[in-house]
C-alpha distance (Angstrom), angle and dihedral (degrees) to the residues before:
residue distance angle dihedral
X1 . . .
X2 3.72 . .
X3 3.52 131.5 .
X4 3.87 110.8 -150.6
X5 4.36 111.0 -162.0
X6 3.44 115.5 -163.7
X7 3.72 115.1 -163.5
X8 3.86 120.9 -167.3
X9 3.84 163.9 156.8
X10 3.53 85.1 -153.2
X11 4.31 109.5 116.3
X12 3.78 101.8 -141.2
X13 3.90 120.3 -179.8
X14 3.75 119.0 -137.9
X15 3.64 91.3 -94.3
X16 3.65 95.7 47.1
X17 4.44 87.1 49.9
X18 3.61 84.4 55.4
X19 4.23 103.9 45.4
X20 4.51 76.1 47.1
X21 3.67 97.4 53.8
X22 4.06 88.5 42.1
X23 3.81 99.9 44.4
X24 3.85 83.6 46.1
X25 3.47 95.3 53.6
X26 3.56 83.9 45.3
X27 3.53 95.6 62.3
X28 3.77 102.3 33.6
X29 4.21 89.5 58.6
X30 3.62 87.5 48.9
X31 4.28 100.5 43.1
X32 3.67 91.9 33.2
X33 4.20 102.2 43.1
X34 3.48 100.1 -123.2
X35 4.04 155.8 106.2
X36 3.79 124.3 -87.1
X37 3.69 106.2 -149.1
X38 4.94 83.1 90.1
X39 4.06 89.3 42.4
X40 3.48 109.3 103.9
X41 4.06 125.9 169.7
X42 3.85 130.6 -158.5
X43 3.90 118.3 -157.5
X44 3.86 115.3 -169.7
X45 3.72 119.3 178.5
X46 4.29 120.8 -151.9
X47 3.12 130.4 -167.9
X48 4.58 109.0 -99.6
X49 3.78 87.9 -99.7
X50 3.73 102.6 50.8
X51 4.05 88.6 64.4
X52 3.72 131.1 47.8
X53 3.95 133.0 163.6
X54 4.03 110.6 -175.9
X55 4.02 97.6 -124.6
X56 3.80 92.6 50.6
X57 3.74 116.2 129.8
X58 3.56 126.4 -162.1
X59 4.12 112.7 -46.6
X60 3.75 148.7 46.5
X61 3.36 110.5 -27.3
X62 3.82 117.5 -136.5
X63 4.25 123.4 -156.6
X64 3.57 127.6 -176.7
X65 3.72 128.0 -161.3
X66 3.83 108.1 -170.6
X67 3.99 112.0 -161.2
X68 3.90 100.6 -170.4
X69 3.67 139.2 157.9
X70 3.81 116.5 -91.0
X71 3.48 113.2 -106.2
X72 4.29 114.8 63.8
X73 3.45 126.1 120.5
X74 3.89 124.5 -109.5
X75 3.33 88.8 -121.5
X76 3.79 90.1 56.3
X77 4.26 89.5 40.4
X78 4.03 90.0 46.1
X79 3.95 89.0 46.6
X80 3.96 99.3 54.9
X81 4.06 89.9 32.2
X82 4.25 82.8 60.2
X83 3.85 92.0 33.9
X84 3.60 91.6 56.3
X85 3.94 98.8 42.7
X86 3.71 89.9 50.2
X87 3.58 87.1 54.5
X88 3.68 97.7 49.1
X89 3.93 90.6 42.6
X90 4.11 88.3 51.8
X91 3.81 97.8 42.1
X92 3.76 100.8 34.3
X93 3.91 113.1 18.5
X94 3.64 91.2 -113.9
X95 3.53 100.6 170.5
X96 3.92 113.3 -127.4
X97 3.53 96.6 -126.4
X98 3.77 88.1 50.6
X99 4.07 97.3 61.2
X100 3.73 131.0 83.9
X101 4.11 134.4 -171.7
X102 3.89 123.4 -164.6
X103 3.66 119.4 178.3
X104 3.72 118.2 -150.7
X105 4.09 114.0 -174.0
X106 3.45 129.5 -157.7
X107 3.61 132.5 175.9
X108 3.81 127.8 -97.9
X109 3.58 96.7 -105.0
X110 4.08 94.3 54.1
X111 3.87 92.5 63.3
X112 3.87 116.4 78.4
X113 3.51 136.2 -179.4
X114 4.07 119.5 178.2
X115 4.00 88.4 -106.1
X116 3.65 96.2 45.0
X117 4.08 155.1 -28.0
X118 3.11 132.2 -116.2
X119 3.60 133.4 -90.2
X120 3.86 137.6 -158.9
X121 3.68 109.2 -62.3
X122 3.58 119.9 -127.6
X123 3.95 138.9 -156.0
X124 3.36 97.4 -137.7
């Protein structure tokens, strides 16, 4: 049941918010080996001067914060953190230097929906 927040300089148009949270549903399923019905993705825009990160070259700047249950590989973290910044560097011009992906991971139990909470995730 992951929660996926974007933060960003980035100006997106309704349209363009929704073809971001799809494609990055899309590609969480797929890196992460699971369903898409739990994945749900925040994107907040700021204003240039309310975000910095010290390596950032001109351009939008791009930050996620990945809530996810404990239990993936790196190798399946490192895949959808890459995945997802090639995405935003193809579809946006989000410079590479200008992107950032922290993982935060919870257990099962600590993420609840109305119908249900989590359980321990499984590479199976």
């Amino acid at each position: 049941m992951p929660l996926l927040q974007f933060d960003t300089t980035l100006s997106l148009s309704d349209d363009d918010k929704t073809t971001f949270a799809e494609r990055i549903t899309e590609l969480y399923t797929a890196e992460m080996a699971t369903t898409s019905g739990h994945v749900a993705v925040v994107v907040r825009e700021h204003e240039s001067a309310a975000l910095h990160l010290g390596r950032a070259v001109d351009g939008p700047l791009l930050f996620l914060d990945a809530e996810i249950r404990r239990g993936r590989s790196f190798e399946r973290k490192r895949s959808f953190a890459l995945a997802t910044m090639e995405y935003a560097a193809d579809a946006f011009d989000v410079p590479t230097e200008n992107m950032k992906v922290v993982f935060t991971e919870h257990p099962g139990e600590a993420m609840m929906g109305m119908d249900r909470v989590g359980d321990t995730w499984t590479d199976e």
